[in-house]
C-alpha positions, -999 to 999 in steps of 0.1 A, spaced: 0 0 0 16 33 -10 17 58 20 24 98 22 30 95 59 64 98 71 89 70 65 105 55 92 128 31 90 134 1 116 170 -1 127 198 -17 108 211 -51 118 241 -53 134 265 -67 106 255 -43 85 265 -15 105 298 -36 113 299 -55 85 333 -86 92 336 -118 68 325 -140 95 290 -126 92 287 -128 50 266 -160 55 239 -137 76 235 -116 48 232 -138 18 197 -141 9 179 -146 -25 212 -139 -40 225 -177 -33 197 -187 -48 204 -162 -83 240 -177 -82 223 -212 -83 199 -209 -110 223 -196 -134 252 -216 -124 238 -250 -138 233 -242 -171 246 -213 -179 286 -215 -164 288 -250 -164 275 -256 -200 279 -222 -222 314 -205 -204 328 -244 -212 312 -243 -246 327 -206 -250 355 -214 -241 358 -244 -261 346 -229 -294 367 -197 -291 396 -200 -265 400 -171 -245 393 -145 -265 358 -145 -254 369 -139 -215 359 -100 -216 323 -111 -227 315 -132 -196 330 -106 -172 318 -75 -183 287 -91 -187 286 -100 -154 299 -66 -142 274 -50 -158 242 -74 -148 252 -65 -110 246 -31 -116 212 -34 -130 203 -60 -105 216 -40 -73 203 -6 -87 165 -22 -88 173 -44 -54 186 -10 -37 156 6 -48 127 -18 -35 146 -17 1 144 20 -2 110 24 -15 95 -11 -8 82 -7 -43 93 -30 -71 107 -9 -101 83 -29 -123 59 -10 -106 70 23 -106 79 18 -145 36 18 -149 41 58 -143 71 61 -177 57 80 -197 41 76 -224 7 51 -228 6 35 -193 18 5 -186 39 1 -224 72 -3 -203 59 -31 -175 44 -50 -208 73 -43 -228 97 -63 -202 70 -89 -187 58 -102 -217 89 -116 -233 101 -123 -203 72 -147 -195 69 -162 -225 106 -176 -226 104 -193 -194 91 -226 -206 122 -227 -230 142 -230 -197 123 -256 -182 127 -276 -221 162 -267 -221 181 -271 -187 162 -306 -181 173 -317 -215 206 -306 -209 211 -328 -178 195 -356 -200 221 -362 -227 245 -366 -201 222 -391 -180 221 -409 -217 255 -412 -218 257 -426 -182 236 -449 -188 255 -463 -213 227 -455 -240 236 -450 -275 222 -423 -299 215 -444 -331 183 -466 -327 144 -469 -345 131 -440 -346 98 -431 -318 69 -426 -338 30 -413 -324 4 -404 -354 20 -373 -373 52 -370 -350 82 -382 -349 112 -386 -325 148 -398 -338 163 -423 -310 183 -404 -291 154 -376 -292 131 -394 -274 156 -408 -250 164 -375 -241 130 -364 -237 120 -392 -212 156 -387 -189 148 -347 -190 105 -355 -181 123 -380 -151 144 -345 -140 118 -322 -148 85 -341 -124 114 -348 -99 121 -307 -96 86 -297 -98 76 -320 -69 110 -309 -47 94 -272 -55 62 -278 -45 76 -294 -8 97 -266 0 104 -226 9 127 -198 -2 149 -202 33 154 -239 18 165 -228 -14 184 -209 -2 202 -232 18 203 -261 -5 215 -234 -30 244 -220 -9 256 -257 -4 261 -262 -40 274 -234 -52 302 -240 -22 305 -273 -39 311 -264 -75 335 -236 -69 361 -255 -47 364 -287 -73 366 -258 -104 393 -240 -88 415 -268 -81 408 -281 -115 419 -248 -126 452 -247 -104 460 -284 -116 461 -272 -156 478 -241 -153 462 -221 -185 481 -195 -200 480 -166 -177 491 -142 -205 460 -154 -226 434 -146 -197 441 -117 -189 443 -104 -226 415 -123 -234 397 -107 -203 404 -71 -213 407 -67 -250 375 -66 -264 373 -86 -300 349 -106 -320 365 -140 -331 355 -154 -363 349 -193 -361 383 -214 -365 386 -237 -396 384 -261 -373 353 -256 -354 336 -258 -394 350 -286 -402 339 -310 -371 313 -292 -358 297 -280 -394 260 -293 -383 261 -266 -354 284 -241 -370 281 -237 -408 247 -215 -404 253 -202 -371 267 -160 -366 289 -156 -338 265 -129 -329 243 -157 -318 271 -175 -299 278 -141 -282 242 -139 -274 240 -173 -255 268 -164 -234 255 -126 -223 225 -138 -212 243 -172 -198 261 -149 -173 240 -148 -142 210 -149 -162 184 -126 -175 151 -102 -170 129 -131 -165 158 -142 -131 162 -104 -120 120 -94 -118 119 -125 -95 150 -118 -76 141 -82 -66 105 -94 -55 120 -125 -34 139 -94 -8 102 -85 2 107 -116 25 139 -104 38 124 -73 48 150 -54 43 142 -16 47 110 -13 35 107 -41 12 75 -62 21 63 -32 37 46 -1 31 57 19 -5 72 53 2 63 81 -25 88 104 -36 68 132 -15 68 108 17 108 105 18 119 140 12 112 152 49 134 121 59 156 134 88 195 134 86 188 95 110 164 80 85 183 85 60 213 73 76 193 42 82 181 37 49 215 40 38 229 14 58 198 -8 47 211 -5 14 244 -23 21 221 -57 28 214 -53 -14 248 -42 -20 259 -76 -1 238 -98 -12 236 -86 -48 281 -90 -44 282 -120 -33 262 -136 -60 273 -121 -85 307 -123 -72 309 -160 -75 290 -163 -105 314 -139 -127 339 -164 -112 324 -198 -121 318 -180 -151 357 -169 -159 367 -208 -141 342 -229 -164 357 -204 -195 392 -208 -190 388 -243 -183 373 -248 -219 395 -231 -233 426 -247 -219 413 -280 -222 386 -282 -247 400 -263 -275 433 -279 -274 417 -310 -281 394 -295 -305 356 -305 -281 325 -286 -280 298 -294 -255 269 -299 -284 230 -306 -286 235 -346 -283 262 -342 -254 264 -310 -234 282 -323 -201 304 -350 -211 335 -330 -221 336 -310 -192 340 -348 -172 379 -343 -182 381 -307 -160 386 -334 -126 397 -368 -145 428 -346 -153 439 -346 -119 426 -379 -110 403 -404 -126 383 -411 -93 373 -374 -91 350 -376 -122 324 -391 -95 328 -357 -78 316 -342 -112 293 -362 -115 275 -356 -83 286 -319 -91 263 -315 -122 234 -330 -105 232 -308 -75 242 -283 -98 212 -290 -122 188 -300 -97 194 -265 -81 189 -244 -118 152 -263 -120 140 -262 -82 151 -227 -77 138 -217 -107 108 -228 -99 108 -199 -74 123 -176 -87 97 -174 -121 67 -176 -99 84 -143 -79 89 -127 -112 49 -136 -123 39 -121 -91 57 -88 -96 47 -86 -127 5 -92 -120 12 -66 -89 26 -41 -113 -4 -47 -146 -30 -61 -127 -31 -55 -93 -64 -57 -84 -68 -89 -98 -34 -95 -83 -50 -90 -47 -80 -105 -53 -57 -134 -58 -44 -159 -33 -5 -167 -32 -13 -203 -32 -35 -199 -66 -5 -179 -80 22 -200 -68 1 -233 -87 -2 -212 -120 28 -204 -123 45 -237 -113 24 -257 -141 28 -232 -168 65 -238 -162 61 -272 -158 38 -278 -189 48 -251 -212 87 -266 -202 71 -304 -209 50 -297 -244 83 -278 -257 104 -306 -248 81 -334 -267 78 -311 -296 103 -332 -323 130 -306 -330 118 -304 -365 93 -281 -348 107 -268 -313 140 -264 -322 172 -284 -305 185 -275 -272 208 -249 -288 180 -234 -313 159 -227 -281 181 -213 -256 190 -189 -282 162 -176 -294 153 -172 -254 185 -151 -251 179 -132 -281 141 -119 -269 150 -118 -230 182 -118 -225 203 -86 -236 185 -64 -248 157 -60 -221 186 -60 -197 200 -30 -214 165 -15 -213 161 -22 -179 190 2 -168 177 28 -191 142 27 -166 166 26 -134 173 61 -141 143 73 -149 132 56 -117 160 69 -98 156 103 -104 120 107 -104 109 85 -76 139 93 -53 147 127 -32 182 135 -40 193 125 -7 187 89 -13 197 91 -56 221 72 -70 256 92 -69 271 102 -101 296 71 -106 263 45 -99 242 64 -122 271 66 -153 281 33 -147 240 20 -150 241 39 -181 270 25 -197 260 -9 -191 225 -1 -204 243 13 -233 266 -16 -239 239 -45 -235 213 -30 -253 232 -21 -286 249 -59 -283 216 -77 -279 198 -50 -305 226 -65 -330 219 -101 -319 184 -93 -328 186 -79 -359 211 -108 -367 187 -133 -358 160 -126 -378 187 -121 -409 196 -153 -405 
């Protein structure tokens, strides 16, 4: 409920006032479960493929693209624990025809998320194929006018097995169990990628030019030649789009995140919505206070993105030094197998630890997607319908959402590829539509929101606000290209 009353802020916790390492698991909140989600798919599989397909020249694309997601995702956290408004929200009021901006972002961004829930399960499946000792040549699957190849269907039953298994893990648990379960395996992953890492000794020289000299590599003869199925039609652009968006995910992960920190409570998230009017009488305490609650977003939005940038550079680097030379790409009928060789290299028994690795991995992606998508539906019915919205019970909500994932993810898995597209085809069209360019956009509408819904006392200072509009700048005219390449194509 928006309120012209006074603001007053409750008082800080402690750590945040005296903020000490030993207290960084205190403050980690929906962040863990950001780092999660994104970690699965999008580090493990696409920084190994990047890194795989192009060395390291690609290294600046996953950290700046990381750099730059944290701004847009801590500008919009910092202001819901100021305000207790969602920007989605306070976008209704851009001008122009009301409610154009909110649509312009939600739409997309809901219709890609069953590609997620067809992808990352399918992902998980070629490798279970491969465990299993399963081939990929076999009689074709056959029901009335479709058709499945062998391996197709295969995959399509392992990812259902994942997908039912998620859905009902979802369904039986909270966010402070996400988060939990999310923390624990990001922990896991990180230790076994930097030994890994420490055990091939890549060529430093290489990373850090390939991590701060921007180019755009053309395909290596190569990658053509074995890989022409996947390669011969495909732009780089495209790759390069995978791999932005890859990188601590996109706008259909960040409207979710910023709505999961009304339950942390932090400032005035989850309670009452300060105007602009409201907070510019705030005394010299208050907004000392909301200040200091600022730091819990400025932690929290850190630390994931913190670890993911370095999963991200690990998994990259990694591909490159030990993909490439060998001349292996993660592809549509095998995404996970390659990256097997990342432990193996330092001992053979370790590939169990991978193993067990990509599964918690994976299993964390799909269950805390789950609620991270049905945070982001929320925001979005609160911001374009919100009497309807409150009319609403959470539970009714929380169901929708979870089967239009869960269906929408099923019916787009089933569909032969002839029709839906293989893993690759999907993921990137999702990246294309909501990935890039709507972030870009979304730091464009920080600034508005900034400065018009803010007293100046509690704006953004000038670096924040020049760096949000760089990396508006910078993602929107990369995923505009990716775009227009796209439908070129």
């Amino acid at each position: 409920m928006t309120s012209e009353k006074p603001v007053s802020y409750s008082e800080p916790f402690e750590y945040l006032k005296r903020p000490r390492l030993r207290n960084l698991m205190a403050i980690i909140g929906p962040g863990a479960i950001i780092a999660s989600v994104t970690i699965g798919s999008g580090e493990l599989v696409w920084a190994s493929r990047g890194g795989a397909v192009f060395g390291y020249q690609l290294l600046w694309c996953f950290l700046f693209a990381g750099i730059f997601k944290f701004f847009q995702v801590y500008t919009a956290a910092r202001h819901i624990t100021l305000t207790g408004e969602h920007p989605l929200s306070a976008w209704a009021e851009l001008p122009g025809p009301r409610l154009w901006f909110p649509l312009l972002i939600a739409i997309p961004t809901i219709a890609v998320m069953p590609i997620a829930f067809s992808g990352i399960p399918e992902i998980l499946a070629t490798y279970i194929h491969k465990l299993l000792g399963y081939g990929l040549v076999g009689d074709d699957a056959v029901l009335g006018p479709l058709r499945w190849e062998y391996g197709e269907f295969w995959f399509n039953v392992w990812g259902t097995c994942v997908l039912v298994s998620c859905m009902t893990m979802a369904l039986a648990s909270n966010q402070q169990l996400v988060e939990r379960v999310s923390t624990v395996m990001l922990g896991i992953l990180l230790v076994c990628v930097i030994a890994s890492v420490i055990v091939c000794q890549p060529d430093l020289i290489a990373i850090v030019r390939g991590m701060f000299t921007p180019v755009i590599p053309d395909y290596q003869p190569w990658v053509l030649e074995k890989y022409s199925e996947g390669f011969a039609n495909r732009s780089v652009w495209l790759e390069i789009a995978i791999y932005l968006t890859a990188v601590g995910g996109g706008s259909f992960d960040y409207i979710g995140y910023v709505g999961m920190l009304r339950e942390k409570r932090w400032g005035l998230a989850g309670g009452q919505i300060a105007t602009k009017k409201s907070l510019q009488g705030l005394s010299s305490e208050e907004i000392a206070k909301a200040k200091m609650w600022t730091r819990a977003a400025l932690f929290d939005t850190s630390i994931s993105f913190f670890f993911v940038i370095l999963v991200t550079l690990l998994f990259a680097i990694l591909g490159a030094a030990m993909l490439h030379e060998r001349h292996l790409i993660p592809t549509n009928a095998d995404m996970l197998s390659a990256q097997e060789s990342y432990l193996t290299a330092i001992n053979d028994n370790l590939k169990w630890v991978y193993r067990v690795g990509v599964f918690l991995a994976f299993f964390g992606t799909i269950y805390g997607a789950f609620e991270v998508y049905y945070n982001t539906f929320a925001e979005a019915g609160r911001s374009i319908a919100p009497r309807t919205f409150e009319r609403t019970s959470p539970r009714r909500i929380r169901l929708t959402i979870y089967a239009y994932c869960f269906f929408g993810g099923l019916i787009m898995m089933w569909l032969p590829k002839s029709i839906a597209g293989n893993i690759v085809d999907r993921m990137t069209f999702g990246a294309v539509v909501a990935g890039a360019p709507l972030c870009g956009l979304w730091c464009f509408a920080m600034l508005w929101t900034d400065r018009s819904r803010l007293p100046k006392s509690l704006q953004m200072r000038p670096a924040l606000y020049i760096t949000v509009a760089i990396a508006g700048v910078v993602m929107f005219g990369l995923g505009l290209w990716s775009i227009i390449v796209y439908f070129r194509s």
